[in-house]
N, C-alpha and C positions, 0 to 999 in steps of 0.2 A: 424303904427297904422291903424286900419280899421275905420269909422266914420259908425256909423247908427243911425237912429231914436230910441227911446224907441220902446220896441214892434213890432221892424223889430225882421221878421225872419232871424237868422242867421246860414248858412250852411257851416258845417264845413266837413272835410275829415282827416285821417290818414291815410299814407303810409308805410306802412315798403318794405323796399331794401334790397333781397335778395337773393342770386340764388336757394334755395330750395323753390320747387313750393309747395313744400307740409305743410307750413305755414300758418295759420291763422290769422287773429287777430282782437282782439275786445275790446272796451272802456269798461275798469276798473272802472276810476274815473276820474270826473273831478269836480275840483272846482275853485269858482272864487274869486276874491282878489280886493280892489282897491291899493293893494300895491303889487309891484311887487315881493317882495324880503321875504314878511308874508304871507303864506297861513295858519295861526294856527290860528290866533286871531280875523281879523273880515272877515270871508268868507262867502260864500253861496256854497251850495253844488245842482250840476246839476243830478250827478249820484254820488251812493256811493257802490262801491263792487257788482258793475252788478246793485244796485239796485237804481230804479228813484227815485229822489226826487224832481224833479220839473216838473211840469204839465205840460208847456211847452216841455219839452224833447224829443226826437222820433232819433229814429236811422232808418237809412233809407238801403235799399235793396241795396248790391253791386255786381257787375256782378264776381268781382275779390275776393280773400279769403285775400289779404293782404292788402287790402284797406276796412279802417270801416269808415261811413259815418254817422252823427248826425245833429240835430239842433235844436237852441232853440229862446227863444224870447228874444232880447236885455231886459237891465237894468241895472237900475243902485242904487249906494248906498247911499240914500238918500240925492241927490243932493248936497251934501258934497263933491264928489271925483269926480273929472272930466272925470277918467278912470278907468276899470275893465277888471283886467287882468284874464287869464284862464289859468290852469295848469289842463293836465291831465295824467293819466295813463294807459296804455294799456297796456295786456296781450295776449301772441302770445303763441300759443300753435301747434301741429299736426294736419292737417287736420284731418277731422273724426274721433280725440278722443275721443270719449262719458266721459271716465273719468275721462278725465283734466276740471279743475275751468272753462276752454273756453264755456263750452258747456253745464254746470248747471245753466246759468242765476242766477239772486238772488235769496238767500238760504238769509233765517230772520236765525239770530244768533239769541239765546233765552238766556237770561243771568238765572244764575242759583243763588239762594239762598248760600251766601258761610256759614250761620249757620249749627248748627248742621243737 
């Protein structure tokens, strides 16, 4: 367990381990849980599919292509849960793909009308 304040900044990192240099990777999703084993029912969502959802949020500049670096502000779930866990996702793609999901940042999905 890590311990912070509410509203401490918290800085996180991902590594990936691999011998091709030519690897990227970047935070997908992350969402958070005060249960470890439930990320469906009562979550909070930090990022969802490249795209922010909490103000807090910031990805930070990394010198390396396979290290993504983020942070956000502690919280918690309505002082009911003592703990909150974090589950996220990351996508590793080709360095300089322009075409791979890596390197289009959030795209808004627009749901469509399924009537006639």
């Amino acid at each position: 367990p890590y311990y912070v304040d509410l509203n401490q900044n918290l800085f996180l990192q991902a590594s990936l381990h691999s011998s091709d240099p030519n690897l990227v990777v970047f935070v997908d999703t992350c969402v958070a849980s005060p249960d470890p084993s439930n990320f469906r029912t009562l979550t909070y969502e930090l990022i969802r599919s490249e795209c922010v959802k909490d103000p807090t949020y910031s990805s930070y500049y990394s010198p390396y292509s396979n290290v993504a670096r983020f942070a956000f502000n502690a919280f918690s779930f309505v002082n009911r849960y003592p703990s909150v866990y974090l589950q996220c996702e990351l996508v590793v793609c080709r360095y300089e793909d322009y075409s791979s999901c890596c390197y289009q940042g959030c795209v808004s999905r627009f749901k469509r009308n399924a009537g006639s």
